[in-house]
Biopython code that builds the backbone (N, CA, C, O; Angstrom):
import numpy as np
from Bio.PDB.StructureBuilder import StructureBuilder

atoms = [
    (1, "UNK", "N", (26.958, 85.820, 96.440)),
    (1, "UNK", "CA", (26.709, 86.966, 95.599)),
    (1, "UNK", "C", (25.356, 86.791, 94.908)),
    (1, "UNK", "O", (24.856, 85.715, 94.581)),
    (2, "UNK", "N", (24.773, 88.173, 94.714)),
    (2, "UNK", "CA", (23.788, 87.691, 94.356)),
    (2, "UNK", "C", (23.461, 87.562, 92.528)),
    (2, "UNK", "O", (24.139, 88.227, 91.745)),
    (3, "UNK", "N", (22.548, 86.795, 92.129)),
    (3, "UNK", "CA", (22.527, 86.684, 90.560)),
    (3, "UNK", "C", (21.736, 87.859, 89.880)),
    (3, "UNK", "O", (21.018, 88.438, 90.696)),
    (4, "UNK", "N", (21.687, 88.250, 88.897)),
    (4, "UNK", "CA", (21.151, 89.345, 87.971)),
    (4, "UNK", "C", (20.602, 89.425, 87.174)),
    (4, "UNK", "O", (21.032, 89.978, 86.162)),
    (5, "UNK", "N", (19.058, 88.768, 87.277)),
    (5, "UNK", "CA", (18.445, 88.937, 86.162)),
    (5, "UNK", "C", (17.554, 89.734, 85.107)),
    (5, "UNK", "O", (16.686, 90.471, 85.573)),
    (6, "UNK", "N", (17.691, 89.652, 83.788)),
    (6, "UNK", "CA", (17.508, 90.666, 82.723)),
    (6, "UNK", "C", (15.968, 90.440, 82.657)),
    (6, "UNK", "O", (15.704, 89.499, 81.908)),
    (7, "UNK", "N", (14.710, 91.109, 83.303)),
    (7, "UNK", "CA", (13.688, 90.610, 82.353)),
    (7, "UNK", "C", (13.347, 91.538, 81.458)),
    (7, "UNK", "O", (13.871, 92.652, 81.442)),
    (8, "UNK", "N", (12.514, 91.187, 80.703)),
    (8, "UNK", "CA", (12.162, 92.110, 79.751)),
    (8, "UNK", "C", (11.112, 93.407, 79.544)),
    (8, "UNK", "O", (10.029, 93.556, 80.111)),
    (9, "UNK", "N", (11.406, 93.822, 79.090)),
    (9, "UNK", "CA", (10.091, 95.192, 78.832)),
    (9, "UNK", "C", (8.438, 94.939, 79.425)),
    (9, "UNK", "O", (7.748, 95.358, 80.355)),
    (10, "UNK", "N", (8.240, 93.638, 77.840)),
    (10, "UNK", "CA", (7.127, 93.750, 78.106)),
    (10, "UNK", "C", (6.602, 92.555, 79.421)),
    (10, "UNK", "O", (5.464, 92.117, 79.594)),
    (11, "UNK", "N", (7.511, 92.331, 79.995)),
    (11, "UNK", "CA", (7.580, 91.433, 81.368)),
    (11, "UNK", "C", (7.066, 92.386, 82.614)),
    (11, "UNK", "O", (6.229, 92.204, 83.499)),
    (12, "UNK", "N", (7.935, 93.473, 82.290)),
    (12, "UNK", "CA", (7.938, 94.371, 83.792)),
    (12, "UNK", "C", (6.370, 95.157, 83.629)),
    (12, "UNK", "O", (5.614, 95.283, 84.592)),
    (13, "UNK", "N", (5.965, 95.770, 81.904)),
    (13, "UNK", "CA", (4.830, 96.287, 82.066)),
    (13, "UNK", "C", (3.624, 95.087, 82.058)),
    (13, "UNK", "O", (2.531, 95.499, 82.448)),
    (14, "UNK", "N", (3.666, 94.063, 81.777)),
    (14, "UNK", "CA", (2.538, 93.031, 82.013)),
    (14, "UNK", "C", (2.367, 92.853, 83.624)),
    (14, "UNK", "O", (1.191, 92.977, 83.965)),
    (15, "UNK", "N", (3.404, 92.553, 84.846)),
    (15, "UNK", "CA", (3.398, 92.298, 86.043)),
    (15, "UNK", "C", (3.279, 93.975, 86.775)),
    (15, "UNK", "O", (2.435, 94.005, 87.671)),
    (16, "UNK", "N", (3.934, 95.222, 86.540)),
    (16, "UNK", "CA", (3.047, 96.489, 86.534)),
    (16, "UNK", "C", (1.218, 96.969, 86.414)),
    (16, "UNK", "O", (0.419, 97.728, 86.963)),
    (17, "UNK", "N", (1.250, 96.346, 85.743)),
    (17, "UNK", "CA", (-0.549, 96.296, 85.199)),
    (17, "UNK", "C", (-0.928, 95.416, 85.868)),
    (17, "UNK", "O", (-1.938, 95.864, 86.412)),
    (18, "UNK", "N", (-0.744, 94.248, 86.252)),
    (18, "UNK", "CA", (-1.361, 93.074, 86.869)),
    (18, "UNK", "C", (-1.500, 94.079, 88.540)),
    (18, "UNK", "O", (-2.583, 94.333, 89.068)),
    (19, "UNK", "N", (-0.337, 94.440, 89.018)),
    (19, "UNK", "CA", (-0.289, 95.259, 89.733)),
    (19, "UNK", "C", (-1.178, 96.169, 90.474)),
    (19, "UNK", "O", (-1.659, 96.120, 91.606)),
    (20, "UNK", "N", (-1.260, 97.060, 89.455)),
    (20, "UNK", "CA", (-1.843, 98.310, 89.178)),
    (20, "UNK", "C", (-3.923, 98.314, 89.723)),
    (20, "UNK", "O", (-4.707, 99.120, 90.225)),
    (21, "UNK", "N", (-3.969, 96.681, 89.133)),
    (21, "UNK", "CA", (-5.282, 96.126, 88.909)),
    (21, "UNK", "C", (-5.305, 96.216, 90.838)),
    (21, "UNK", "O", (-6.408, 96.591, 91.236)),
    (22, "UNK", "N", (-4.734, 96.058, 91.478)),
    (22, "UNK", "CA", (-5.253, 95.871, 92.986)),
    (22, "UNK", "C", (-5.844, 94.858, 93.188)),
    (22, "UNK", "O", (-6.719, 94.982, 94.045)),
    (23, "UNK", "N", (-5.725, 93.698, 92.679)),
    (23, "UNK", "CA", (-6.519, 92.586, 92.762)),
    (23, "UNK", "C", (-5.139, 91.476, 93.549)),
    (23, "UNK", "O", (-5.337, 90.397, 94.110)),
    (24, "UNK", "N", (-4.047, 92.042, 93.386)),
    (24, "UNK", "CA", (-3.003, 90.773, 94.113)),
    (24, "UNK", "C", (-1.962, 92.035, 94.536)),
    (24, "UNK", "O", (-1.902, 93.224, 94.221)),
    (25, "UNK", "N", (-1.001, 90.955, 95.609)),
    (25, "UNK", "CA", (0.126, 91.891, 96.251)),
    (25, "UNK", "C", (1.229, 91.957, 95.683)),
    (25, "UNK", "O", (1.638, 90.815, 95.474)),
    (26, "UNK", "N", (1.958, 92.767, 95.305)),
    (26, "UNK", "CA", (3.427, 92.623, 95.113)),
    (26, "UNK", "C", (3.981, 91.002, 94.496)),
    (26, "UNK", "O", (4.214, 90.406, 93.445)),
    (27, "UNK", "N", (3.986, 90.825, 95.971)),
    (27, "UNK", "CA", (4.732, 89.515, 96.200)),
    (27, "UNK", "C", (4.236, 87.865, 95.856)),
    (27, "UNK", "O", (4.896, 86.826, 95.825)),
    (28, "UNK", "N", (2.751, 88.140, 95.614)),
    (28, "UNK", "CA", (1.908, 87.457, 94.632)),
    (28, "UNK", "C", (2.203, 88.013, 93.534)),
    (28, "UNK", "O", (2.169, 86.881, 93.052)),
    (29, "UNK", "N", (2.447, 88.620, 92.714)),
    (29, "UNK", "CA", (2.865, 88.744, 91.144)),
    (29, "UNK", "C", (4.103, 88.361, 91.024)),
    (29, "UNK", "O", (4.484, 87.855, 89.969)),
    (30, "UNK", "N", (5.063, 88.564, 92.241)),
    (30, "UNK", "CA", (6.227, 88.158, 91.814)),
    (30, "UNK", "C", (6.533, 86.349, 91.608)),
    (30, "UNK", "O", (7.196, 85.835, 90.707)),
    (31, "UNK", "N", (5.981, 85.801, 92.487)),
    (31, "UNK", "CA", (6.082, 84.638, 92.546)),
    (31, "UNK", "C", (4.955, 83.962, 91.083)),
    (31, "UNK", "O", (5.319, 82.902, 90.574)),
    (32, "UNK", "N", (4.072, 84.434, 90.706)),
    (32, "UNK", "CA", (3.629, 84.693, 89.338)),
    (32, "UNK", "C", (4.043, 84.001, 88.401)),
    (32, "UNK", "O", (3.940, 82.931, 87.802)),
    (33, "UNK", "N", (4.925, 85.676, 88.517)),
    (33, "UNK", "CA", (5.686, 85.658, 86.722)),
    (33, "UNK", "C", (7.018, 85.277, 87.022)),
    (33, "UNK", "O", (7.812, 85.308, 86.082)),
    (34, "UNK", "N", (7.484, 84.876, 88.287)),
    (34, "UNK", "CA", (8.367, 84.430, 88.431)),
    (34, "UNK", "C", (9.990, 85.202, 88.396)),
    (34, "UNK", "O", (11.050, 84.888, 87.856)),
    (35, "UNK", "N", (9.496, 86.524, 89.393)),
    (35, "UNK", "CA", (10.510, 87.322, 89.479)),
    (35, "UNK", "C", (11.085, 87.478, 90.893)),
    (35, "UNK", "O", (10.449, 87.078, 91.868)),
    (36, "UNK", "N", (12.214, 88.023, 90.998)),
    (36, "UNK", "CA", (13.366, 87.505, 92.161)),
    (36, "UNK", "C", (12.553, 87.937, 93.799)),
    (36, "UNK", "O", (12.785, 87.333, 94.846)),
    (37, "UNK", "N", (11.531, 89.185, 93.644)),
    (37, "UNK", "CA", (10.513, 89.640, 94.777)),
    (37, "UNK", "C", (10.042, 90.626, 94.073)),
    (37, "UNK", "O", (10.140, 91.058, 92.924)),
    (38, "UNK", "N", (9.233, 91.003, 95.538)),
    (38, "UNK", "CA", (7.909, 91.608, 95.353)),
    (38, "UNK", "C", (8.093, 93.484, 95.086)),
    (38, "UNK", "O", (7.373, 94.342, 94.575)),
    (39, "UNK", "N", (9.399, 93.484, 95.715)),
    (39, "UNK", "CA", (10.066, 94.722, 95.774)),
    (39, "UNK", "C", (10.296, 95.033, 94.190)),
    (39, "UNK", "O", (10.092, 96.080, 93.577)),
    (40, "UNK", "N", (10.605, 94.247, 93.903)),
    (40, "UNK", "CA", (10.907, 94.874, 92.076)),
    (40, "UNK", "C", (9.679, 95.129, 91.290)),
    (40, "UNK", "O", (9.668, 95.723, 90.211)),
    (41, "UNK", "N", (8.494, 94.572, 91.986)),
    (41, "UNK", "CA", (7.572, 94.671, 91.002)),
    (41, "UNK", "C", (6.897, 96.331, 91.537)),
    (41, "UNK", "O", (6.049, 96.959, 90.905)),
    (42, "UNK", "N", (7.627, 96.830, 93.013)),
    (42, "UNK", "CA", (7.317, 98.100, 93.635)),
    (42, "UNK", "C", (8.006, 99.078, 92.967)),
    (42, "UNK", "O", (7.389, 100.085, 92.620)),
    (43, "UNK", "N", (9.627, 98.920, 92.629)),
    (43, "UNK", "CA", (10.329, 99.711, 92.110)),
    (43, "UNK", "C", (10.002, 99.914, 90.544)),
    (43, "UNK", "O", (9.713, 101.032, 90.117)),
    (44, "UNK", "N", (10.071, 98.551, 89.538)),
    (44, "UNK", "CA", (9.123, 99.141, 88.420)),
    (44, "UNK", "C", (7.384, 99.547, 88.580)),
    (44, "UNK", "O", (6.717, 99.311, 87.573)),
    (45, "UNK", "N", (6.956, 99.890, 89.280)),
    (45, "UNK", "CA", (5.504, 100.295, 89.551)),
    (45, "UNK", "C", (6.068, 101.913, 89.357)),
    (45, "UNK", "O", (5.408, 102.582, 88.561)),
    (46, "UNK", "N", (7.031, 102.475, 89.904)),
    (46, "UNK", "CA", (7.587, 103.533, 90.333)),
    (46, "UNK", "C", (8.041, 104.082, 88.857)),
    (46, "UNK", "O", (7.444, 104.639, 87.936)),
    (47, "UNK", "N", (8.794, 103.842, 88.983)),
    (47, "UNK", "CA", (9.565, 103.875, 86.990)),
    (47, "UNK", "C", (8.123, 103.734, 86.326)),
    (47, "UNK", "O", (7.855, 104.834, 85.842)),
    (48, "UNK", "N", (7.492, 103.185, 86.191)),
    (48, "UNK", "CA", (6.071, 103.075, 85.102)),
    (48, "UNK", "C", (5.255, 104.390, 85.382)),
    (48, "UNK", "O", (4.744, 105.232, 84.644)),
    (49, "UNK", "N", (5.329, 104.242, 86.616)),
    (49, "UNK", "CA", (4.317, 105.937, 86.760)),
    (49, "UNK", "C", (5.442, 107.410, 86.220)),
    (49, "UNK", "O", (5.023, 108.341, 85.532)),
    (50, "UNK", "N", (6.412, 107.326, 86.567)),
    (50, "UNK", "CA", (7.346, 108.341, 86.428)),
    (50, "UNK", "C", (7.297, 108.515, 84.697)),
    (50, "UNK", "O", (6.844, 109.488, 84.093)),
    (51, "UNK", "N", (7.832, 107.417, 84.170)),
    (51, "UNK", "CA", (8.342, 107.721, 82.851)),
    (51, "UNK", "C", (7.598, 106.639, 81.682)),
    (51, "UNK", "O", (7.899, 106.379, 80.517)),
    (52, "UNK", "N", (6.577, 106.189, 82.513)),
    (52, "UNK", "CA", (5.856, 104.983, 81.338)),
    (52, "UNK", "C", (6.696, 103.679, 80.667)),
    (52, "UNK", "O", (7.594, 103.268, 81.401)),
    (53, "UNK", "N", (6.593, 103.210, 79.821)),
    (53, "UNK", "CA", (7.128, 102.099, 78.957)),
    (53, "UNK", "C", (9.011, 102.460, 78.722)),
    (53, "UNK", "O", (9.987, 101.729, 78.891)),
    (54, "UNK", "N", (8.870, 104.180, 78.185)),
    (54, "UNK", "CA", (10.473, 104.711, 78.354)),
    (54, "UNK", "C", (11.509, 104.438, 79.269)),
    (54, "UNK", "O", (12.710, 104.477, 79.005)),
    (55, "UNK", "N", (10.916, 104.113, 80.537)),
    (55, "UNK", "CA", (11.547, 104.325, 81.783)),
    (55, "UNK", "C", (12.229, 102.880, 81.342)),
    (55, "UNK", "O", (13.439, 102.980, 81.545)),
    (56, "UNK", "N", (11.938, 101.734, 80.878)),
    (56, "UNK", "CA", (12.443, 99.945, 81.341)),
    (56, "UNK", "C", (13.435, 100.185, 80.149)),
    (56, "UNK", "O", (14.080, 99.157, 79.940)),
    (57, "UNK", "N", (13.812, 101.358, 79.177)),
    (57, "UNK", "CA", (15.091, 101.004, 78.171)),
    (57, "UNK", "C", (16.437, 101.355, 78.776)),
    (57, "UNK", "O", (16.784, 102.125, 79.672)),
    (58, "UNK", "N", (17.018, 100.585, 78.035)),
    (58, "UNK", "CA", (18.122, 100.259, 78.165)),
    (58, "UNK", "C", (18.720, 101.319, 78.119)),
    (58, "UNK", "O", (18.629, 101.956, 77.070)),
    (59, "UNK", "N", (19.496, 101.847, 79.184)),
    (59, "UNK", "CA", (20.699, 103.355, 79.004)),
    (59, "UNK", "C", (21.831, 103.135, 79.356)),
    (59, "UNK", "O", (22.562, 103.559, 80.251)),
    (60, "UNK", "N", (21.913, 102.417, 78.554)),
    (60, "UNK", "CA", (23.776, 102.138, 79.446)),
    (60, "UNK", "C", (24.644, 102.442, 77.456)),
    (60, "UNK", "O", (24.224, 101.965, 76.402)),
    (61, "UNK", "N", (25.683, 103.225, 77.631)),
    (61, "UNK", "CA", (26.191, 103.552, 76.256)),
    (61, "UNK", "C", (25.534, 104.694, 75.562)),
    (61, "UNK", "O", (25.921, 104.940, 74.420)),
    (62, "UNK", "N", (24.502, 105.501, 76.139)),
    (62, "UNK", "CA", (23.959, 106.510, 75.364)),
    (62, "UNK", "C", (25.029, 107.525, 75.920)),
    (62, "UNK", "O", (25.770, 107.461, 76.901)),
    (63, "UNK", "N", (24.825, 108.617, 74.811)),
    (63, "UNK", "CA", (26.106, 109.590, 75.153)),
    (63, "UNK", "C", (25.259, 110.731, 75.710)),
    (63, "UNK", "O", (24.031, 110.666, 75.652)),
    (64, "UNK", "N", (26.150, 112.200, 76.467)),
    (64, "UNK", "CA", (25.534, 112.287, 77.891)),
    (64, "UNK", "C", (25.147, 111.859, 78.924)),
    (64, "UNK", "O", (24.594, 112.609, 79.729)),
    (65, "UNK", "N", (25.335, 110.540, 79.178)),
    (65, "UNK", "CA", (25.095, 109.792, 80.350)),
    (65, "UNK", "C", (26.649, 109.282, 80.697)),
    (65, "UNK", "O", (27.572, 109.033, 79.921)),
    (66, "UNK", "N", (26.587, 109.220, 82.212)),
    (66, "UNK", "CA", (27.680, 109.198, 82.773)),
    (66, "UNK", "C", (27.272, 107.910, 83.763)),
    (66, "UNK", "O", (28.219, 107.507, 84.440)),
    (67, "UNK", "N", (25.975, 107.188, 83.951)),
    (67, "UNK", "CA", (25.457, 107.006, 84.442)),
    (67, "UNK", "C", (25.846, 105.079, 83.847)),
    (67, "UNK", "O", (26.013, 104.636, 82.711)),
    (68, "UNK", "N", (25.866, 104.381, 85.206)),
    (68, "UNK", "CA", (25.706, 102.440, 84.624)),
    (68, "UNK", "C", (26.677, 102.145, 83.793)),
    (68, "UNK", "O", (27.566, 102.914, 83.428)),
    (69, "UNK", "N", (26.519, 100.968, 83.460)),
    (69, "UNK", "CA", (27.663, 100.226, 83.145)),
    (69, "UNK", "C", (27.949, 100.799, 81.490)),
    (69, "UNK", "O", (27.016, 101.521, 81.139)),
    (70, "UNK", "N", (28.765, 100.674, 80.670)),
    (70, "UNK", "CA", (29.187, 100.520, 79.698)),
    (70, "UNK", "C", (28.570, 99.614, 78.392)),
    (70, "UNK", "O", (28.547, 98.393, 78.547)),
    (71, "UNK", "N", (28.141, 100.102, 77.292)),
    (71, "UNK", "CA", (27.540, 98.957, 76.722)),
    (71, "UNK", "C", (28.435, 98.579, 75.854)),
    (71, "UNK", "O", (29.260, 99.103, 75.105)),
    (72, "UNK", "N", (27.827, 96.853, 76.332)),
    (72, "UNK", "CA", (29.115, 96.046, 75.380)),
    (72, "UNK", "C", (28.578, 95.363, 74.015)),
    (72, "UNK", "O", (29.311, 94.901, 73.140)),
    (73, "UNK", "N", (26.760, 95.387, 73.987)),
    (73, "UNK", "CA", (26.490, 94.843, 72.782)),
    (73, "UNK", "C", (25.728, 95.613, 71.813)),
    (73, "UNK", "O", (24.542, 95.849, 72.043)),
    (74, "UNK", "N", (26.376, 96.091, 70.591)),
    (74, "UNK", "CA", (26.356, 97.202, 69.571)),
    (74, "UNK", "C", (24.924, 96.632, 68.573)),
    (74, "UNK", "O", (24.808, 95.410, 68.473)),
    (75, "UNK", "N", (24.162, 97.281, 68.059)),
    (75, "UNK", "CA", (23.559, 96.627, 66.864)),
    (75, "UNK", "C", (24.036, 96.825, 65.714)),
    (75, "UNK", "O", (23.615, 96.101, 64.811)),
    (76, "UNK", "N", (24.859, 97.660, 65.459)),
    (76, "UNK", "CA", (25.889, 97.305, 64.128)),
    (76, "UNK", "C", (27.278, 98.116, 64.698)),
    (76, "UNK", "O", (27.630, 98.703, 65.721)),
    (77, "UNK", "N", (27.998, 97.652, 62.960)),
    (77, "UNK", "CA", (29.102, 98.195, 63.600)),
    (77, "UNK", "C", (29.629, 99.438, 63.549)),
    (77, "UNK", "O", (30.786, 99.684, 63.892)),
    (78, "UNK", "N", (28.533, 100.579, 62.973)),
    (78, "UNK", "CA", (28.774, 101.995, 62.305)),
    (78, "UNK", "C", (28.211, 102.420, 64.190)),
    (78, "UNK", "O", (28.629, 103.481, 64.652)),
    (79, "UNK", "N", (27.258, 101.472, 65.126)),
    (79, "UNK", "CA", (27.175, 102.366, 66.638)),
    (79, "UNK", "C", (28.927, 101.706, 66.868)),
    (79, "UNK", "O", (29.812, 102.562, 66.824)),
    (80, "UNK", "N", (29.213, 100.729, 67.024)),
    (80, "UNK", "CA", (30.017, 100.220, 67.614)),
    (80, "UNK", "C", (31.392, 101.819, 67.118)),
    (80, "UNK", "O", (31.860, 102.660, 67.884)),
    (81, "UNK", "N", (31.573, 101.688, 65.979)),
    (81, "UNK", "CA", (32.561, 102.081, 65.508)),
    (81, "UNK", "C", (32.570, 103.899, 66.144)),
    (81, "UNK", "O", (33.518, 104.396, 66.752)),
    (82, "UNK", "N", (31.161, 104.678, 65.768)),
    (82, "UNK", "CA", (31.083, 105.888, 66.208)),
    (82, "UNK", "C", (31.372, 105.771, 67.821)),
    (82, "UNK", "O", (31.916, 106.801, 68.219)),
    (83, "UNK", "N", (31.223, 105.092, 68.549)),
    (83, "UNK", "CA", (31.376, 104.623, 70.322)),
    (83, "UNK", "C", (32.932, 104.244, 70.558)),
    (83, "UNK", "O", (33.407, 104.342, 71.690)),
    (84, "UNK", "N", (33.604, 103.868, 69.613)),
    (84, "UNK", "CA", (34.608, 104.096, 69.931)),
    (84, "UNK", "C", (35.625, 104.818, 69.727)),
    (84, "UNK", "O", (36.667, 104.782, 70.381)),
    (85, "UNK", "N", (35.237, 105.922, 68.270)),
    (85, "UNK", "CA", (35.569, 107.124, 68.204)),
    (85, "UNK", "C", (35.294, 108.326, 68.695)),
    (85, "UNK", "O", (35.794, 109.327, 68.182)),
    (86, "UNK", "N", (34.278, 108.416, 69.994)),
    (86, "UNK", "CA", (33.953, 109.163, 70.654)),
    (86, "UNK", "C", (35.057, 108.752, 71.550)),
    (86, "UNK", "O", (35.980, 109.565, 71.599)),
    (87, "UNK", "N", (35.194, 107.609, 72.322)),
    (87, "UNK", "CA", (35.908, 106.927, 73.604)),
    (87, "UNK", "C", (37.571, 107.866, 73.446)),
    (87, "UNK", "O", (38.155, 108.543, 74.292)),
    (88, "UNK", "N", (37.944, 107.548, 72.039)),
    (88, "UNK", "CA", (39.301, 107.876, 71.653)),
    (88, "UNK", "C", (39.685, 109.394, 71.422)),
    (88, "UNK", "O", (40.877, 109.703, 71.445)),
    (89, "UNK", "N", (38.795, 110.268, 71.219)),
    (89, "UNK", "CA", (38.563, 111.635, 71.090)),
    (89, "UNK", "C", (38.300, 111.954, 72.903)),
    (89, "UNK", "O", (39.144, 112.751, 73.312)),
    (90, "UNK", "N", (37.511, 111.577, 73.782)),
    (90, "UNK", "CA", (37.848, 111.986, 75.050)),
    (90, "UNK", "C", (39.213, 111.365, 75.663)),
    (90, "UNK", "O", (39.769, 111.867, 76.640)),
    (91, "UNK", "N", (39.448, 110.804, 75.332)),
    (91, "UNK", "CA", (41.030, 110.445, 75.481)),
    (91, "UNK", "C", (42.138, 110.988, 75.605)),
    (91, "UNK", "O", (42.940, 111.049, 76.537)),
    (92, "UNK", "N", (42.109, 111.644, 73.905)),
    (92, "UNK", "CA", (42.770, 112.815, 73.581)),
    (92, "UNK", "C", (43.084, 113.914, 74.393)),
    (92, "UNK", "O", (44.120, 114.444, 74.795)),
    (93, "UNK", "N", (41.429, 114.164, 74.556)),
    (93, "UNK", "CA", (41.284, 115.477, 75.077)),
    (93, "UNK", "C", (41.847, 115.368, 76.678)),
    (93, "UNK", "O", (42.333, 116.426, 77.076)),
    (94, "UNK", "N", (41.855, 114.374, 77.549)),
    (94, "UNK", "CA", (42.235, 114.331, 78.791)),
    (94, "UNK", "C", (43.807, 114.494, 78.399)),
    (94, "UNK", "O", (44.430, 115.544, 78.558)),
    (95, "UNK", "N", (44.315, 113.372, 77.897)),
    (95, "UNK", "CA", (45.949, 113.722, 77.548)),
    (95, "UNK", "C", (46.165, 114.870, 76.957)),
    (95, "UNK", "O", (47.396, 114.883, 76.959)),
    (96, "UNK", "N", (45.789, 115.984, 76.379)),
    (96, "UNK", "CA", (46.229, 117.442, 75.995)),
    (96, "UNK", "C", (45.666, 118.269, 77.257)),
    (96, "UNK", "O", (45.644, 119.420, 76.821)),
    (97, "UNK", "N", (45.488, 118.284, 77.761)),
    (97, "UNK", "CA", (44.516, 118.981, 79.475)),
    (97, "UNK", "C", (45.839, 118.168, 80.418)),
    (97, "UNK", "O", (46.364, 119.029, 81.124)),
    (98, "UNK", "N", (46.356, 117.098, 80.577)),
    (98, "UNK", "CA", (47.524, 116.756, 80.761)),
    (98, "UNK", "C", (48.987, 117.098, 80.967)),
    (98, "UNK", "O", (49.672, 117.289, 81.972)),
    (99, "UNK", "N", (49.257, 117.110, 79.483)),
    (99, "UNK", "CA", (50.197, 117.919, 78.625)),
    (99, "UNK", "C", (50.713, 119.110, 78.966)),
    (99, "UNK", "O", (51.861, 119.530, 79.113)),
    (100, "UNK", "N", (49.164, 119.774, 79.105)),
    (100, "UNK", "CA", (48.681, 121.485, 79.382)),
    (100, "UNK", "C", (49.193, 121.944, 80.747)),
    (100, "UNK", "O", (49.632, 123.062, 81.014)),
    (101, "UNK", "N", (49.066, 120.894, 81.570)),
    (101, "UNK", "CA", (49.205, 121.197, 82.889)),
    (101, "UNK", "C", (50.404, 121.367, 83.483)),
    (101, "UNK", "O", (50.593, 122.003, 84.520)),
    (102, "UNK", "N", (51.630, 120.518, 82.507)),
    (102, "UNK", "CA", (52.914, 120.471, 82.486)),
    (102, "UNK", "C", (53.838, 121.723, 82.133)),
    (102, "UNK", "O", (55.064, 121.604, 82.132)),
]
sb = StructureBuilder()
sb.init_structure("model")
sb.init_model(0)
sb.init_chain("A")
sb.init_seg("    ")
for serial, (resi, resn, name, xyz) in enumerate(atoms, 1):
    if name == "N":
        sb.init_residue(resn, " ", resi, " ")
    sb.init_atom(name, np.array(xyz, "f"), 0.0, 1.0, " ", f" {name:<3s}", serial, name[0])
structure = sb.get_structure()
């Protein structure tokens, strides 16, 4: 299986720009900065032109998104707490749509 690593923001736009410069390949930056290949430094090249610096945040737990995993680490506990009173209110609402159907 393969492993998953997190780099960071200003990781992906420093090896993007190095990039960008046309002075090395892909796969020379990756081996670099020491990222898994050369392909990731293609796919954030992609994301950087599309959506800039915005594109590398984190969206997993924003509401309207249906999209990635679930977020499990809160920065306090008033997100934590509103995230799980949203969770428990769609809940609801599926079990009365349920109910309804009966």
């Amino acid at each position: 299986m393969c492993k998953h690593y997190d780099y960071s923001t200003a990781l992906k736009v420093q090896a993007v720009e190095e990039y960008l410069k046309g002075d090395k390949t892909s796969d020379a930056i990756a081996e670099e900065f020491n990222i898994s290949s050369g392909r990731m430094i293609l796919k954030w090249t992609r994301i950087y032109q599309e959506s800039g610096v915005k594109g590398f945040e984190d969206k997993r737990g924003k509401t309207g998104s249906l999209k990635g995993r679930p977020k499990e680490h809160f920065n306090s506990l008033e997100e934590e707490n509103a995230y799980l009173r949203a969770k428990v209110a769609l809940l609801e609402k599926v079990l009365d749509l349920n109910v309804k159907k009966k």
